[in-house]
N, C-alpha and C positions, 0 to 999 in steps of 0.2 A: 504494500500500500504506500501513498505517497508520503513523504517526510516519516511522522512519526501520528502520523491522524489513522487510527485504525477505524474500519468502516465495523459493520455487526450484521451478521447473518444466521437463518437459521439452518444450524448445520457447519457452520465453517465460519467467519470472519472479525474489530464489535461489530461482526453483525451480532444480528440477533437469532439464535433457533437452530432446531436442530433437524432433523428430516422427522419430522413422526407418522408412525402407521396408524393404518387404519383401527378409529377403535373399535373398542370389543360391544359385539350387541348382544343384548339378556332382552330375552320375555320381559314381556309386560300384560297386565291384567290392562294396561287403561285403554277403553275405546277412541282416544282421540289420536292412537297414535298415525303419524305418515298424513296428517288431515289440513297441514299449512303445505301451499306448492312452494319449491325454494327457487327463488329469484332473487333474494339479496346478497345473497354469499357470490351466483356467477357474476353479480354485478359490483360487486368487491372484486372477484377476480380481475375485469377487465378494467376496471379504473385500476387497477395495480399497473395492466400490463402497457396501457397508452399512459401512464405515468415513466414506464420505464424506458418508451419510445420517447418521449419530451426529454429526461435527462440527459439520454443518448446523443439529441442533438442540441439540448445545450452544450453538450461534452465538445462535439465539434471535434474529434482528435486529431486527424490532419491538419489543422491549424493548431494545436494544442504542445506537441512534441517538437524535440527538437532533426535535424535532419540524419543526428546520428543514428536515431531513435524510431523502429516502426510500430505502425499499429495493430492491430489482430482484427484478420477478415478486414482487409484493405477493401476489399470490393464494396462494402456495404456505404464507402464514403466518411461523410457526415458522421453515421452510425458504427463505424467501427469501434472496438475496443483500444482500452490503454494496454499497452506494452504490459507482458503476464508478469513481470518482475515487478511492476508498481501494482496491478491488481489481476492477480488469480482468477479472480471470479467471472472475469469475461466481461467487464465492466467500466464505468466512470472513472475520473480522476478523483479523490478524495476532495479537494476543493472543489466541482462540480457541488456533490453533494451539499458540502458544507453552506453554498451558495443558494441551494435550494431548499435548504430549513433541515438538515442533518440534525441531532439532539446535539447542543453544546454548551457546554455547563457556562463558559464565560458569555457569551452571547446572551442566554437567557438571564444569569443573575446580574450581569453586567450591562448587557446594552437593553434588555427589558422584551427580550424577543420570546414571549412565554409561547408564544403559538407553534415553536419548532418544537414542545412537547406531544400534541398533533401531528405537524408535518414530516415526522420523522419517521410514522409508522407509515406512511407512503412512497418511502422511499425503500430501494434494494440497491444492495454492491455491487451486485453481476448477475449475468443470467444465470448462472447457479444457485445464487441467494432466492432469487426470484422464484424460479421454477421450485424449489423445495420449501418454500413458503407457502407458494397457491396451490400446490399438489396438495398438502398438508387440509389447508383450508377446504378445499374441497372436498375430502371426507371427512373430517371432522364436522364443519360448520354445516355441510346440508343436511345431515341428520338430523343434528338440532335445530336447524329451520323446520324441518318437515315437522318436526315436532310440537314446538313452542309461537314458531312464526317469529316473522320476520322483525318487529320489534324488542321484543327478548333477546332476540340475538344479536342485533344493531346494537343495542345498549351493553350486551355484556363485552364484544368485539372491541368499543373505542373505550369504555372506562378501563378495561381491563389494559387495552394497548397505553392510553396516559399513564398507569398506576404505574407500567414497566417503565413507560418513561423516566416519570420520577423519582421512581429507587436506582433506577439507572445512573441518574445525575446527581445523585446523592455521594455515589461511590465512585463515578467514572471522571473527572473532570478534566482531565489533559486529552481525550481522546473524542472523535466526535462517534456516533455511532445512527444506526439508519436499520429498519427491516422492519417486517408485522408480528415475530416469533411471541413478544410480547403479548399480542393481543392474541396470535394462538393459542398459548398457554394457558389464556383467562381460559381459552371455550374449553379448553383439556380439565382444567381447576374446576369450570362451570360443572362439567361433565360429571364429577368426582361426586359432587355436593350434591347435585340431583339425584344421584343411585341414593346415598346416604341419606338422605333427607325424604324421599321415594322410598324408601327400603320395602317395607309392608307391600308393596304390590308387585314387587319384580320376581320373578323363578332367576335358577340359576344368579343368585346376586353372590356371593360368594366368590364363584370363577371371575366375575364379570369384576369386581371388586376389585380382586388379585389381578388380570389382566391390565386394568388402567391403573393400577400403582405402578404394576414395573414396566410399561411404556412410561409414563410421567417420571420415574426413576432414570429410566434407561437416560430421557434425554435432558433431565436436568445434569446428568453425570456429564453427556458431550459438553454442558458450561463449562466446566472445569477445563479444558483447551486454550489455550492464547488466543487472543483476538476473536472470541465471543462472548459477549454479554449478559453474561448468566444472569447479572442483578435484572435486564429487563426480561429475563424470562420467570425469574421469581416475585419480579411486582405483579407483569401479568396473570402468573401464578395463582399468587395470594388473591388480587383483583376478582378474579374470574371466579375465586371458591366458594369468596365469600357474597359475593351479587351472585351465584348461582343457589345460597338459600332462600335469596327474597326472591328472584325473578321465577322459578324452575318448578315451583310447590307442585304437585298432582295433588287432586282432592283422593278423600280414602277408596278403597277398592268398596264397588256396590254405590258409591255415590253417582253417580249415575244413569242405575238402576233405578233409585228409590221414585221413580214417579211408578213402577210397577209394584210397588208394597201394599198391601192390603189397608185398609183406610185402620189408624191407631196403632200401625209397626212403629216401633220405637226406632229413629235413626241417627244413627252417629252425628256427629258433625262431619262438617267438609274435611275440615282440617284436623289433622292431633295436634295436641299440646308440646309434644314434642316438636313437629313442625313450627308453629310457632314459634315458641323459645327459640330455635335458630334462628329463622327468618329477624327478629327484633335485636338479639344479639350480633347476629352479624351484621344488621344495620349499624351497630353501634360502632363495632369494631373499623367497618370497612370505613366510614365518617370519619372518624378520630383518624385512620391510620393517612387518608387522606389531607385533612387538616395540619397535623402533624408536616407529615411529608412537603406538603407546598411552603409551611412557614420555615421549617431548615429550609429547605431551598431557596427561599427567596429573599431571607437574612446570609443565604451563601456560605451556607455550617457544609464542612467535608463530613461525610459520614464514615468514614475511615477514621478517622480524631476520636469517636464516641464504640467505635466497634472495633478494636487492633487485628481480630483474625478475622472480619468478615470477606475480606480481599481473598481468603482463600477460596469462597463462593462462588467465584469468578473466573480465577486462573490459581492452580496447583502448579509451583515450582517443578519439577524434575531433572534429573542429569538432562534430557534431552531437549531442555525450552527454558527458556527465563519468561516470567513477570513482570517485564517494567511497567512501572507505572500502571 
């Protein structure tokens, strides 16, 4: 990457993210399921992908390098790549990005540019980044459109993609960073909380359990790599886990029946108590951790200063890679 500005991808770069499969699907008692058609997730897709044709020709790389210096897939013009030794990914110059609203800790708590906590999750390092972001997105997020619709899942995609932003900039600030893995994570996190929260009506929850722990394991461990950003795969994490109590609820199994019950059957409520109590607590938690997070950020506190080993969340040392910065 260029200078010392590393980019963030999922799967490789700061990017952000890492390649995740498909998740795991369990039974369900609830009649509503596969009943929203999904249109918002292919339409995330392609604002990704005519976002990534705009950067391209902002990139401009035949006018960008020097004449010692050439670009990958000459042919495409305009649209060619930077030289694979400044970016692997098949992609932008790191200042491109940075130009077009990259996450950068001095920008935002210095020049007041809060909106590249947004525009970051529109952005990708390369077509690698790219393509294992929107692959990802695409099975993950149309299930859960088919599901929940398309609101629910809008909402949980951009809080959850801010929330990575923000713990991102808490810990990252010398490096800029760019991808969606962040807001993946949420719907992976969202995912997590709706079985658990759902539990009472799913067969097979159990397997289904154990299989999205260690996908969600598997790829929070790819963070731990140099030059990916694991803090925004853990905000959107967190984000996603905890807006998937309140958005995600399914009322109880037979609720939906109950207009066939005999006139004086006694019937449950919608909801349990147990559902509840998440749903109110994690309102509280997700609130506060938010609140929190933007006032460090915007009084400009390093969060490396208040946490000495959270840095290893992000990148593990080994004989074979250093950690700078």
């Amino acid at each position: 990457m260029a200078g010392n500005r590393d980019l963030e991808l999922s799967g490789g770069g700061k990017t952000r993210g890492a390649a995740h499969p498909p998740p795991p699907s369990y039974g369900t008692a609830a009649s509503a399921d596969s009943a929203w058609p999904a249109f918002l997730v292919p339409l995330i897709v392609l604002a990704n992908l005519a976002m990534f044709v705009i950067i391209m020709s902002v990139n401009d790389c035949p006018n960008r390098i020097g004449r010692d210096e050439k670009c990958v897939a000459r042919f495409l013009r305009r649209f060619s790549f930077q030289p694979l030794r400044e970016n692997p990914l098949f992609g932008p110059a790191s200042s491109t990005l940075e130009k077009l609203g990259a996450l950068d800790w001095n920008k935002i708590v210095h020049e007041h540019q809060e909106w590249r906590l947004f525009t970051c999750i529109w952005l990708h390092a390369g077509v690698i980044h790219l393509l294992a972001n929107m692959v990802s997105l695409v099975f993950i997020g149309i299930r859960l459109e088919q599901q929940f619709g398309f609101i629910r899942v809008g909402m949980l995609y951009l809080v959850s993609g801010i929330g990575g932003s923000i713990l991102s900039s808490l810990f990252i600030q010398h490096s800029i960073s760019v991808g969606a893995s962040g807001a993946l994570f949420g719907l992976l996190g969202a995912m997590l909380s709706e079985l658990l929260t759902n539990w009472t009506i799913y067969s097979n929850k159990a397997a289904a359990l154990f299989t999205l722990v260690v996908i969600i394991a598997v790829n929070l461990a790819v963070g731990i790599l140099p030059h990916v950003d694991n803090f925004a795969h853990i905000g959107g994490f967190l984000s996603g886990f905890l807006l998937g109590f309140v958005l995600l609820l399914r009322p109880q199994f037979g609720w939906y029946e109950r207009r066939y019950l005999p006139p004086g059957a006694r019937l449950n409520s919608k909801y349990t108590v147990c559902q509840l109590f998440c749903l109110v607590f994690a309102s509280v938690l997700l609130l506060t951790g938010y609140v929190v997070g933007l006032v460090m950020l915007f009084r400009g506190e390093n969060g490396n200063s208040r946490c000495g080993w959270c840095h290893y969340l992000s990148c593990v040392p080994t004989s074979r890679w250093q950690c700078n910065n």
